[in-house]
C-alpha positions in Angstrom: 92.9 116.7 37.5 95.8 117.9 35.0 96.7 120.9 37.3 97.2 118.4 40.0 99.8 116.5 38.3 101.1 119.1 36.8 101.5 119.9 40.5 102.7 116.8 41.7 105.1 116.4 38.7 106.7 120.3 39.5 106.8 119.0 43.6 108.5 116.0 42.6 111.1 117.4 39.9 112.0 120.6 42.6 112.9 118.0 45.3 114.6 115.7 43.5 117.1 118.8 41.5 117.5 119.9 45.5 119.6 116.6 46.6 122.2 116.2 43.7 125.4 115.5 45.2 128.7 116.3 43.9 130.7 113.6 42.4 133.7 112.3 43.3 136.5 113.6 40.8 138.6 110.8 39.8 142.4 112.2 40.5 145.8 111.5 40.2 146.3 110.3 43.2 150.0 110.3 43.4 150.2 114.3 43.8 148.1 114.0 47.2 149.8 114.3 50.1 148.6 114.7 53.6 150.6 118.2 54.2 150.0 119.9 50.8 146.7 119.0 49.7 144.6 116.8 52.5 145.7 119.1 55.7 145.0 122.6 53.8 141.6 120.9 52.9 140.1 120.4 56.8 142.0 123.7 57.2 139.8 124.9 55.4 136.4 123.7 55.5 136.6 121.8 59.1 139.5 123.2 61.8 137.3 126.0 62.4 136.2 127.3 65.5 133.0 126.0 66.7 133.5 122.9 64.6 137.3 121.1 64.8 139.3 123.5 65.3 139.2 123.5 69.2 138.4 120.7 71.9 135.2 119.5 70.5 133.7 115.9 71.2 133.5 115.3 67.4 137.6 115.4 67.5 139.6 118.0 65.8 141.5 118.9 62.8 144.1 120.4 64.0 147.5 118.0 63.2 147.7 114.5 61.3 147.6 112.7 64.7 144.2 114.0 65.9 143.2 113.5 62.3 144.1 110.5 61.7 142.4 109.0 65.2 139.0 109.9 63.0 140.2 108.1 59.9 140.6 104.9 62.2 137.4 104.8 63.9 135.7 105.3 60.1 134.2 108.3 60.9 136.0 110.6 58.5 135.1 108.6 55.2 131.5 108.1 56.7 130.7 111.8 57.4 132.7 113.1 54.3 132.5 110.6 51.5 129.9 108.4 52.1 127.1 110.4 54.1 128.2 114.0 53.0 126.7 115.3 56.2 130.4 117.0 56.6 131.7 120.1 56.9 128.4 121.4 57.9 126.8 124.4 55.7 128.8 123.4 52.5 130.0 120.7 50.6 133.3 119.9 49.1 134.3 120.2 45.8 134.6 117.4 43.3 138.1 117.2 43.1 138.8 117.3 46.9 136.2 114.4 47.9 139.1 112.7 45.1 141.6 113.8 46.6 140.4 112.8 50.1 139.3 109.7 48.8 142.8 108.9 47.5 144.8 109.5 50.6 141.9 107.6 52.3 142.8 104.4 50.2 146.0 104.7 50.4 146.3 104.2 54.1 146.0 108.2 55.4 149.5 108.5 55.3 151.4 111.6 56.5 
């Protein structure tokens, strides 16, 4: 009976360690700016091919305006800051879910 909580216990503790997610930095949001620090960012990690970077269904990433179009529907702060289900096959780092949330916020301005 010990082995099998012991069991249970090291199931439980692996899973949970497994779906940390990473905070969101708090920033000085007056340094972000949608052309040197938001658009470099879905550069990045999104306007690839195969995921935004081309004539998708899912939009692309590919200037403010198409950007933007996702900010206004509430997908982009769902996927990235609320769900983290986006960009696919990696996460963002601390400091630029911040930074996204800041321009976010603020309005999405360009």
């Amino acid at each position: 009976m010990q082995k099998l909580s012991f069991l249970i216990f090291g199931t439980l503790l692996a899973l949970t360690s497994c779906t940390k997610e990473t905070p969101i930095a708090n920033v000085d949001c007056s340094t972000v700016t949608f052309s040197n620090v938001i658009f470099p960012i879905f550069e990045q990690n999104c306007n690839l091919s195969g995921c935004h970077g081309g004539n998708t269904y899912n939009g692309t990433f590919t200037s403010y305006n198409n950007i933007k179009t996702i900010v206004n529907n509430g997908q982009l702060r769902s996927t990235v800051l609320d769900f983290r289900t986006m960009p696919q096959g990696g996460s963002l780092t601390s400091e630029q879910l911040g930074q996204i949330q800041c321009w976010l916020d603020d309005g999405a301005p360009q």
